[in-house]
BARO-789821 format. One record per residue (C-alpha): residue in three letters; x, y, z. Coordinates in Angstrom, 2 decimals, decimal comma, always signed. Example, Ala and Ser with C-alpha at 12.3 -4.5 7.8 and 13.67 -1.06 7.14 Angstrom:
BARO-789821
{pt "ALA" {+12,30 -4,50 +7,80}} {pt "SER" {+13,67 -1,06 +7,14}} 
This chain:
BARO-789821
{pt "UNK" {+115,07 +119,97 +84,49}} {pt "UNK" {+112,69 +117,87 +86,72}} {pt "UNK" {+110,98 +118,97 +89,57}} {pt "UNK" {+111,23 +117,71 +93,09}} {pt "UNK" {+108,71 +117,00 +95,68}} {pt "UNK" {+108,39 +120,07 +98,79}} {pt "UNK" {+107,12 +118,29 +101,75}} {pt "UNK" {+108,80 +116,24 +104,80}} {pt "UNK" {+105,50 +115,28 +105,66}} {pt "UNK" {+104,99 +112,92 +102,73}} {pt "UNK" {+102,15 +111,00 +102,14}} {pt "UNK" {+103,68 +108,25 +100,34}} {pt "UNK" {+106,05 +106,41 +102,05}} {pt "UNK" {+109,12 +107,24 +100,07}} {pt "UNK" {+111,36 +104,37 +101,06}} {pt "UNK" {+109,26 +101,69 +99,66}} {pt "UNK" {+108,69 +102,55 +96,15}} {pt "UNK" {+112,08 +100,23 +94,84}} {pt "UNK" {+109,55 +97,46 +95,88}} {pt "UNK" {+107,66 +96,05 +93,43}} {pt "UNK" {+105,10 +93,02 +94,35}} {pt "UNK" {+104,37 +89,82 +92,97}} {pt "UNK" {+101,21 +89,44 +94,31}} {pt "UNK" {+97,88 +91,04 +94,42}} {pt "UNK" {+97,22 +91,59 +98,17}} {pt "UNK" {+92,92 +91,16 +97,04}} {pt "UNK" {+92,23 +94,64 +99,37}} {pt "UNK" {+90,15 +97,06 +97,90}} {pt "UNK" {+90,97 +100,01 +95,52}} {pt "UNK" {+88,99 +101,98 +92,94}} {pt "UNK" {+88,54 +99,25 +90,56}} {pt "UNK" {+87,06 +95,86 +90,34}} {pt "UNK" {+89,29 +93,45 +92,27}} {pt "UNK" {+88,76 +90,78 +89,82}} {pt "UNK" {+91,96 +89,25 +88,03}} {pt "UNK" {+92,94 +88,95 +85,01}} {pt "UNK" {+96,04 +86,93 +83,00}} {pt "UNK" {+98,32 +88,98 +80,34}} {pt "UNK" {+100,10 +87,29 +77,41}} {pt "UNK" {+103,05 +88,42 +75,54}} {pt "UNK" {+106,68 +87,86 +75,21}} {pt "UNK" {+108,16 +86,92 +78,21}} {pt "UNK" {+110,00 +89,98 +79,54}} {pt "UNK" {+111,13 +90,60 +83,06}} {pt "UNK" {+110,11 +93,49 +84,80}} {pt "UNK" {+113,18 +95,57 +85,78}} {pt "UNK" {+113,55 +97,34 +89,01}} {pt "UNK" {+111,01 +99,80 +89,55}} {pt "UNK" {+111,75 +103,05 +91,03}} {pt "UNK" {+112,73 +103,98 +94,32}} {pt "UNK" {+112,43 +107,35 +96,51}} {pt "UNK" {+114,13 +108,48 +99,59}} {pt "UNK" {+113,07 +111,41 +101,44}} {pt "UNK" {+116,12 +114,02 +102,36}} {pt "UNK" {+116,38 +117,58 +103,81}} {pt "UNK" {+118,43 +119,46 +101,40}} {pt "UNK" {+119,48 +122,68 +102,98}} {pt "UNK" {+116,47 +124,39 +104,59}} {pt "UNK" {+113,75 +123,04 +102,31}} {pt "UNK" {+113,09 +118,98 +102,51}} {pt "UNK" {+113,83 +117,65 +98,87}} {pt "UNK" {+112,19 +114,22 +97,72}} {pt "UNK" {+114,99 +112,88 +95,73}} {pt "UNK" {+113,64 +110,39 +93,05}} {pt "UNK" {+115,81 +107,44 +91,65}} {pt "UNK" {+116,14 +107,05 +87,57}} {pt "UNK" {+114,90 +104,05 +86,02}} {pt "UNK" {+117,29 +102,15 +83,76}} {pt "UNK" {+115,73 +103,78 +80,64}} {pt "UNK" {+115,36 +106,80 +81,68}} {pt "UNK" {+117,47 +108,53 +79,43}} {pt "UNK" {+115,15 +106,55 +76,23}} {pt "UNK" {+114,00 +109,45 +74,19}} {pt "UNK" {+110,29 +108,54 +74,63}} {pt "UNK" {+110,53 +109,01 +78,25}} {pt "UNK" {+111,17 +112,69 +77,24}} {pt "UNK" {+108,43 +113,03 +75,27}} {pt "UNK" {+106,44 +111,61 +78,20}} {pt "UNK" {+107,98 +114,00 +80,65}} {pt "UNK" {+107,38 +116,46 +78,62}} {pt "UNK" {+103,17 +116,34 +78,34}} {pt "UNK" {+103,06 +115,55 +81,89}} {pt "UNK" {+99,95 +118,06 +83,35}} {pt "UNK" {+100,57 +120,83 +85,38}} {pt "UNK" {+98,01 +119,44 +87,89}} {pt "UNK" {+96,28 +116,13 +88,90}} {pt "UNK" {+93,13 +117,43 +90,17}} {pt "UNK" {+93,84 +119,55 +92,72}} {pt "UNK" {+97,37 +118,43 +93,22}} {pt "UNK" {+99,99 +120,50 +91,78}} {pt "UNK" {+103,43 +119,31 +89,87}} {pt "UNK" {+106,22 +119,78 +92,05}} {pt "UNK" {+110,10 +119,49 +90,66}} {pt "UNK" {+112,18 +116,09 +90,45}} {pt "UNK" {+115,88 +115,43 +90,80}} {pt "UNK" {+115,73 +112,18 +88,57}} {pt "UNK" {+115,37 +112,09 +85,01}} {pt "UNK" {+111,85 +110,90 +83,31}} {pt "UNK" {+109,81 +111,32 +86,43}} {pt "UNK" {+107,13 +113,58 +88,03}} {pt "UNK" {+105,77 +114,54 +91,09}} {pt "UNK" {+102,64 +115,67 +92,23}} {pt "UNK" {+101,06 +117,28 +95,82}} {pt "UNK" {+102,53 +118,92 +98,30}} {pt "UNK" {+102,52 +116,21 +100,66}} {pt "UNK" {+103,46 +114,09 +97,31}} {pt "UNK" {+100,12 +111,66 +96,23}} {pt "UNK" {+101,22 +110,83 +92,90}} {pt "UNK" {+104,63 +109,77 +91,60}} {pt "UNK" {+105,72 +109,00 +87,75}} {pt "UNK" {+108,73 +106,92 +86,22}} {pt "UNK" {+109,81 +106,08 +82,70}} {pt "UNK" {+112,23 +103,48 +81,43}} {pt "UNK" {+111,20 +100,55 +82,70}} {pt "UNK" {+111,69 +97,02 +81,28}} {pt "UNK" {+107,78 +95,96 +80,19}} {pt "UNK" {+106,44 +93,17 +83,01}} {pt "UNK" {+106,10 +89,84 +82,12}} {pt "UNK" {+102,91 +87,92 +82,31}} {pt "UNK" {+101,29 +88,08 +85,15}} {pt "UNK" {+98,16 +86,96 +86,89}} {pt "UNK" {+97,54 +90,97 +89,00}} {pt "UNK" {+94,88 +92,73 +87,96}} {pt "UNK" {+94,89 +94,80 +84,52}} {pt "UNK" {+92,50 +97,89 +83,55}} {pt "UNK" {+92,25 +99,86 +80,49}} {pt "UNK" {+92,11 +103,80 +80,97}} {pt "UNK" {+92,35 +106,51 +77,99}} {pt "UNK" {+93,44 +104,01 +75,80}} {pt "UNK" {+96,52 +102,75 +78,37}} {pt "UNK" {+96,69 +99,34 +79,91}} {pt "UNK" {+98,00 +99,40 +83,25}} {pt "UNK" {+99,26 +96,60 +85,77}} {pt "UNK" {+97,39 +97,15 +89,00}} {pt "UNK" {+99,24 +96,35 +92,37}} {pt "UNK" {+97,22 +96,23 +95,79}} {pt "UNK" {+99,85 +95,13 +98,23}} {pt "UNK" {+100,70 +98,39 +99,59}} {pt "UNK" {+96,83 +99,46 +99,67}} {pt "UNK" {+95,72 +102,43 +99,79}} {pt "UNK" {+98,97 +103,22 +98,27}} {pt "UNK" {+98,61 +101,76 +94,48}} {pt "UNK" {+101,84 +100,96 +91,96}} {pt "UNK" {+100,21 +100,84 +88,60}} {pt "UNK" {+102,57 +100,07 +85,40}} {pt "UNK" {+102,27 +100,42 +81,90}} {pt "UNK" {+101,50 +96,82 +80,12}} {pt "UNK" {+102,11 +96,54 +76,62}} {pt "UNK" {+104,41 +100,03 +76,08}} {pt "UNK" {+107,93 +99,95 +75,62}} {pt "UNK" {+109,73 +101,45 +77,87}} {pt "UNK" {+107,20 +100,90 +80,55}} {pt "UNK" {+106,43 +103,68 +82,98}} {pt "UNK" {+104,85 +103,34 +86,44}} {pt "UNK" {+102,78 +105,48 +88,38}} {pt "UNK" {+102,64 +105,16 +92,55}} {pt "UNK" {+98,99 +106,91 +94,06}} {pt "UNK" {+97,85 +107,77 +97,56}} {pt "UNK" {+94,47 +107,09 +96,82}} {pt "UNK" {+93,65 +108,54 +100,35}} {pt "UNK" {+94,26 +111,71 +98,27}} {pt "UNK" {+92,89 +110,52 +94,32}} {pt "UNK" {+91,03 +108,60 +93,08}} {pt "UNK" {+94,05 +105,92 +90,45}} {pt "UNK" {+91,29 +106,48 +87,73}} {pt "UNK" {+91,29 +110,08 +87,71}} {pt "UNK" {+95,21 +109,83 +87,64}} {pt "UNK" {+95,31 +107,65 +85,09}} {pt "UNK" {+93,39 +109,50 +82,66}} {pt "UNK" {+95,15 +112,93 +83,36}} {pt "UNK" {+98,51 +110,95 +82,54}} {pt "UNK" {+96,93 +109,08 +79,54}} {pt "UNK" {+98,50 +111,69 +76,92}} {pt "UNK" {+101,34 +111,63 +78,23}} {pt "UNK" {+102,06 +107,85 +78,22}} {pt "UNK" {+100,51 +107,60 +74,83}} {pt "UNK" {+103,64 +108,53 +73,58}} {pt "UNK" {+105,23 +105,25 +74,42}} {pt "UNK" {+104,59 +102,86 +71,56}} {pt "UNK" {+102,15 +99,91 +72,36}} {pt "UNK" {+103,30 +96,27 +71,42}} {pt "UNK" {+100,76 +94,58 +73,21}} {pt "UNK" {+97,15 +94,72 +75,22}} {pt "UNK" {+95,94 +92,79 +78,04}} {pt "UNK" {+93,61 +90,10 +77,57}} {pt "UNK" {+90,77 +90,42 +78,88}} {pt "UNK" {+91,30 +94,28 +80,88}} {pt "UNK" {+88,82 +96,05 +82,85}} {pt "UNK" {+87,85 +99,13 +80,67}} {pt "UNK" {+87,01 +102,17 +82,30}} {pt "UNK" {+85,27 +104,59 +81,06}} {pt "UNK" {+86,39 +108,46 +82,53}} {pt "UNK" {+83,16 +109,73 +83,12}} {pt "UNK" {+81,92 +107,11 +84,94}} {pt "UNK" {+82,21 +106,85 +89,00}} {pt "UNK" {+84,76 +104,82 +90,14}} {pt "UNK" {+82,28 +103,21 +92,83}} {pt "UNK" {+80,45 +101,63 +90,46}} {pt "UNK" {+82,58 +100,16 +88,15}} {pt "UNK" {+82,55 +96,30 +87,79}} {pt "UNK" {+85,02 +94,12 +86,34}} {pt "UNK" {+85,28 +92,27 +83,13}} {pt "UNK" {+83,66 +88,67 +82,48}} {pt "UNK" {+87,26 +86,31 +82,32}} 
C-alpha cells in the first residue's frame, strides 16, 4: 500500500504535475543553468504524472495518478527503498501505485513507469550515479526525470522547501534499481558533499 499526502495546504500545486515542458524556462535552480544535448534511441516521453488535491472525509487526501508502467516490477523495487525521510520531510501515504510522497505540506513527489524521454536539448545532471532531465519552467517548482533508465521515473521538488540535489541523492538507491541503457552526454556531475551554490556546469 502507498501512502498519501496529509495537507490541503499544499505546497506544490497539485493540478499541474500532468504537465510536462518542452522547454527550459533559463530561471534559476540549484544547478548550473547551462544546457546540455542527450543522444539515444528516439523514444517519446509518455505522460508524466498528474495530482489532484481532494478532501476525503475529514482529512484532505492528495490523490496521485499511476503512470502507464506503474505496475512494471522495477517500479516496486523502487517503491520499495524509497527513504522514510527527505531531510526533514517525512513520507506520507499514496493512493497510486509506484509513487511517493513527502512533507506535510507535500515538497517532494515520486513516479515510476514512465516511457524514457527522447533527446532533448533541457538541462541534464548526474547525481549518485543517476542522470536526471532537469525542467525549470515551473521554477521554483522543479520536474526532474530519469534519463537513460527504463521505466523512467520522475521526481517533482518545491525547492522553496529542498534543495533538488539533496533529493536526488536520498532517492539515488532507490532509482538505481531501474536498469540504465544510456547516459547523457556531456551531464553536470554533482558531487553530494559539495554546496549546491557553488556548483558550475560542465564544459559542452
Amino acid at each position: 500500500m502507498d501512502r498519501v499526502g496529509v495537507e490541503h495546504g499544499n505546497r506544490i500545486d497539485a493540478a499541474r504535475h500532468h504537465r510536462y515542458s518542452s522547454a527550459a524556462s533559463g530561471r534559476g535552480f540549484p544547478f548550473s543553468r547551462r544546457e546540455h544535448a542527450v543522444k539515444t534511441k528516439s523514444l517519446s516521453l509518455g505522460a508524466a504524472f498528474g495530482a489532484l488535491l481532494l478532501l476525503s472525509g475529514c482529512a484532505p487526501t492528495v490523490h496521485l495518478e499511476a503512470a502507464p508502467k506503474a505496475n512494471d516490477p522495477l517500479c516496486a523495487e523502487v517503491t520499495a527503498r524509497l527513504p522514510d525521510s527527505i531531510g526533514d520531510q517525512a513520507r506520507v501515504w499514496t493512493d497510486a501505485q509506484a509513487t511517493g510522497a513527502w512533507g506535510s505540506p507535500t515538497s517532494v513527489l515520486l513516479t515510476c513507469g514512465l516511457d524514457s524521454p527522447a533527446p532533448t536539448t533541457l538541462q541534464c545532471v548526474s547525481l549518485g550515479g543517476v542522470d536526471w532531465i532537469v525542467d525549470e519552467a515551473e521554477t521554483p517548482n522543479l520536474r526532474l526525470t530519469t534519463y537513460g533508465r527504463e521505466p523512467a521515473a520522475q521526481v517533482y521538488v518545491d525547492t522553496t522547501t529542498l534543495s533538488a540535489d539533496a533529493v536526488l541523492q536520498a532517492l539515488a538507491g532507490a532509482i538505481q534499481q531501474l536498469p540504465k541503457n544510456d547516459a547523457c552526454t556531456e551531464p553536470i556531475t554533482k558531487d553530494p558533499d559539495e554546496e549546491t551554490s557553488s556548483t558550475e556546469g560542465a564544459t559542452p
